[in-house]
N, C-alpha and C positions, 0 to 999 in steps of 0.2 A: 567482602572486601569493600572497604569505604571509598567510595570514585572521584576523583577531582582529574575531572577531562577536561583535557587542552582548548578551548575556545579557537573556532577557528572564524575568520570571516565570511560570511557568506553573500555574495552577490548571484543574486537569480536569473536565469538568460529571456525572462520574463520579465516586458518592463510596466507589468501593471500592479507588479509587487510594492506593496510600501511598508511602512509601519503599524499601519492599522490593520493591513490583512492579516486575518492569523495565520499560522503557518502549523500545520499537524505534523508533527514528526517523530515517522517510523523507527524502527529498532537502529537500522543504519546509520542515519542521520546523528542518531545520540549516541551512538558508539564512535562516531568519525569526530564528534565534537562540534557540531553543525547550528550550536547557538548563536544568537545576537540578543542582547537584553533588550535592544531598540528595538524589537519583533514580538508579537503575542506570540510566543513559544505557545503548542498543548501537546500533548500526549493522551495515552489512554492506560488505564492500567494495567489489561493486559500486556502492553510492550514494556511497561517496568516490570511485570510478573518475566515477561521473555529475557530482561537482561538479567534477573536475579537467579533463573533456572538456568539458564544459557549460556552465561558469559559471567556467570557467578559477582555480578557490580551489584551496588546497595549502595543508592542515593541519599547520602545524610539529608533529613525532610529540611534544614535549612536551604540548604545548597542546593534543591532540585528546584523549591519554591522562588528561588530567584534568578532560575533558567529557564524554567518550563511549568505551566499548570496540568493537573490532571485532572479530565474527565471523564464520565462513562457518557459512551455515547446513544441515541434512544434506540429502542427495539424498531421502529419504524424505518430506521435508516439503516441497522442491521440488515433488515429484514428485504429492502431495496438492495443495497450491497449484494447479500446472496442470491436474488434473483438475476442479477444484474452478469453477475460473475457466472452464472449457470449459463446465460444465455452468450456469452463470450467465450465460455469449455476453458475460463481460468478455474473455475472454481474448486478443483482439484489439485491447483498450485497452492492455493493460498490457505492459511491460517487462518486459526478464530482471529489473531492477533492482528493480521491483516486486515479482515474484515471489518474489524475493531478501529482501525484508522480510516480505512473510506469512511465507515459509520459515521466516524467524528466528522470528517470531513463535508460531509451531507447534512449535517447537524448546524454547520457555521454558513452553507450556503446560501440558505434561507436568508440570509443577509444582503440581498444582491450588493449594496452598495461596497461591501468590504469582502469580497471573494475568498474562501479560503487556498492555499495552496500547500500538497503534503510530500514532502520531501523523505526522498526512497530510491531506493536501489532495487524495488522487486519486482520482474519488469512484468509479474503477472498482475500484481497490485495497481504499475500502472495504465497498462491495459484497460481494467476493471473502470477504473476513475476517470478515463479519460473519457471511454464509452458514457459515463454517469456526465461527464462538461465540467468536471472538475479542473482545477490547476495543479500541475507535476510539475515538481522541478527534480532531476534525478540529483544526489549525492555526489557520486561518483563518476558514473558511468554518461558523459555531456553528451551521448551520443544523438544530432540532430536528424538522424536517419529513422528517427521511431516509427513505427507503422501500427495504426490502430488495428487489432487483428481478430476475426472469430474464427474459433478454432475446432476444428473438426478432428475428433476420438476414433479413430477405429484401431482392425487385429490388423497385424501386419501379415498373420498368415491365411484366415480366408476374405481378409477385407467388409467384413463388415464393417457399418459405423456403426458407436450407439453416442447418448448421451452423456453429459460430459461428468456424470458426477459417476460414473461403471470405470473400473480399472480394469476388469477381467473381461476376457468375450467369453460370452454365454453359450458360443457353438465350440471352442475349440479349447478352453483355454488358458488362451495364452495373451501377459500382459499385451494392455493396448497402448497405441501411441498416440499422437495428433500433430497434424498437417493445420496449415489455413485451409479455413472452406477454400472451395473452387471462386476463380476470380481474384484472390490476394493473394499478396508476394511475401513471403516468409524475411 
């Protein structure tokens, strides 16, 4: 299906956003219509791969290129993202596709002068990014109650913890869950 989404405005509850900053924006952001031509729109390609698998959309290359640029983002910044995201016990929320927009997002920081800021709804994604000192602005969800969080994996029936990338407990079982470490408030 050929896409032409609604354009909506976006003002960011962040006031060190301008028009120079780029803005990376996740699957949400470009499903909800979350452009401004007056903004460096980017993407990555795997979140166009997520909306053409997912949401069955197919960006005519005119039409995307004068909303949004695509980039791959480097193995370097990948490679931070998923350490990043292990040491936080998101890393089992999130996507390549996610990971794929921190990446980007890590990619543009290096810029200190023009911060980038990636706009999402996944609140494991920002989690991840915020740990990293990145700029979130969520989508949808304005919620100013966020709480940067690491997250502690264990079995709910003999309480073991393990590491955040283990879904199964090794003694019993049975799926595991996760709590904040001891010390933070869910």
């Amino acid at each position: 299906m050929l896409v032409s989404l609604e354009l909506k405005s976006w003002q960011s509850n962040q006031t060190y956003v301008d028009a120079q900053h780029p803005r990376v924006l996740d699957t949400p952001a470009i499903l909800y219509g979350y452009f401004d031509t007056s903004f460096l729109n980017y993407t990555t390609p795997e979140v166009l791969k997520e909306l053409r698998k997912t949401f069955s959309i197919e960006f005519d290359g005119t039409y995307r290129e004068a909303l949004v640029n695509v980039r791959d983002s480097s193995n370097k910044s990948v490679k931070l993202a998923r350490e990043t995201a292990h040491r936080t016990g998101d890393i089992a929320r999130l996507s390549d596709t996610d990971i794929s927009v921190i990446a980007l997002a890590l990619d543009f920081s290096h810029d200190a002068s023009f911060p980038p800021v990636i706009l999402s709804d996944d609140f494991a994604l920002v989690n991840t990014a915020l740990h990293l000192g990145l700029g979130v602005d969520m989508v949808r969800n304005h919620s100013k109650k966020f709480k940067m969080i690491i997250w502690q994996w264990y079995c709910p029936i003999c309480a073991r913890s393990y590491p955040s990338d283990s879904m199964i407990c090794q003694s019993c079982g049975a799926q595991l869950k996760r709590r904040p470490s001891k010390g933070q408030g869910a």
